[in-house]
C-alpha positions, 0 to 999 in steps of 0.5 A: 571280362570282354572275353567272358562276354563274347563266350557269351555272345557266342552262345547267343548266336548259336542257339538264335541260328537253332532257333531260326532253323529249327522248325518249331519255333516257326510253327509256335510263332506261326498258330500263336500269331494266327490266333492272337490275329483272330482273337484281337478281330473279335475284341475289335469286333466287341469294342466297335458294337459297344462304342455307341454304349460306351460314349454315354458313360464319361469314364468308361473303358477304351481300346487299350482296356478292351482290346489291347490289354485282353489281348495281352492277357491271351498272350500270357495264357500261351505263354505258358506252354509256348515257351517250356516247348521253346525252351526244352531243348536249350540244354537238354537237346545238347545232353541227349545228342551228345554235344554238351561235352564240346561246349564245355571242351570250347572253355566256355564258363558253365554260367556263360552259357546259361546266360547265352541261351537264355539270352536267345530264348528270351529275344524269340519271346520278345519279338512275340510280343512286339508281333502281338503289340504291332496288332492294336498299335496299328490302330493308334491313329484312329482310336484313342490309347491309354499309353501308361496302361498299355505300357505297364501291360507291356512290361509285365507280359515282358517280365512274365515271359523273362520269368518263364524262360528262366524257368524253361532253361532252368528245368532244361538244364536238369532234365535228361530229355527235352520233353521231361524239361517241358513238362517240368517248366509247364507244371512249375509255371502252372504252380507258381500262377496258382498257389495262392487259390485256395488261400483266395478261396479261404478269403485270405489276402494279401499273405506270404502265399499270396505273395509267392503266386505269379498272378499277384505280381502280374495282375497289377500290372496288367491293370496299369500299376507298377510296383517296384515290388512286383519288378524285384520279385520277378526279378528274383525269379529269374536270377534264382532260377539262372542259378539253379541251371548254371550250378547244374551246368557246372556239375556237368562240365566237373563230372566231364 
């Protein structure tokens, strides 16, 4: 068991030391944090023109409501195409350069290095977020925060980023080249945020489509709700699509 666990903390360190060298990641953190910055002095900007407004009103929105939590919301939409770029050459790079093989000759289990590289991925993905946090929590001396609000956006941002690499690692490892594993990952994200439009659209709610949808497990969460069933059903998606990918993995390392 302990050494199953160094293989795996191996892989980790590999593909973080990539991450660190490689210079897209650099530039991903770079323009996503600059427009978050950006984005977040505007919604500062917003919430300080309405403060006068908003004292009348005893239960009106705060800072968490109409700057921490928006800001979130922005996050999420990069996410969607920040991490399958992130993700597309996890495994897909090895394959294509020729270096899949020597993973596979180190005797490192197919479910070892999955398990590593999504590891890697999703620590990136978590400093971005804490990077995106650190903007409005600078702030908590001189405004007044919804703690529990602010915390249950945190974890469903975390959970939706934890849920999007899989799937990144997943299209990566059945892909034959990087950019066919990002396209992939970013259509699959896309559908899985809007299958449930056009039942929305049908005014039907609360249905096993509904169910499926991404939105529906983030939303609430973004309002300040934590359900045990949203936490299960990414939960869920992350293990099945780990699955998908080290299955596929260890059809690879059989053919070799």
């Amino acid at each position: 068991m302990s050494r199953a666990f160094m293989g795996t903390v191996a892989v980790t360190r590999l593909e973080w030391r990539r991450l660190l060298v490689r210079p897209l990641a650099w530039v991903l953190a770079a323009l996503t944090l600059s427009w978050l910055a950006w984005n977040f002095t505007l919604l500062l900007g917003g919430f300080l023109a309405g403060q006068i407004q908003r004292a009348a009103l005893p239960d009106g929105p705060g800072f968490t409501d109409l700057v921490g939590v928006p800001l979130l919301g922005q996050l999420a939409q990069l996410a969607f195409l920040v991490v399958p770029l992130l993700c597309m050459s996890v495994i897909a790079g090895e394959r294509r350069n020729g270096t899949l093989p020597l993973l596979f000759a180190a005797g490192v289990p197919a479910s070892r290095i999955v398990l590593g590289k999504y590891l890697a991925v999703l620590g990136w993905l978590l400093l971005w977020l804490a990077l995106t946090l650190a903007m409005p929590l600078a702030l908590m001396h001189a405004t007044h925060f919804d703690w529990g609000k602010l915390a249950a956006a945190t974890l469903g941002l975390a959970l939706m980023l934890a849920a999007l690499a899989a799937i990144g690692v997943a299209c990566s490892s059945f892909a034959s080249h990087p950019a066919l594993a990002a396209a992939a990952a970013l259509v699959i994200a896309l559908a899985l945020w809007s299958v449930n439009l056009g039942a929305q659209m049908a005014g039907i709610n609360g249905g096993a489509i509904n169910w499926l949808a991404m939105s529906t497990h983030l939303q609430p969460l973004l309002r300040g709700l934590v359900s045990s069933a949203d936490i299960v059903w990414f939960a869920l998606l992350i293990v099945l699509a780990l699955a998908l990918a080290t299955r596929r993995l260890a059809a690879d390392k059989e053919r070799n």
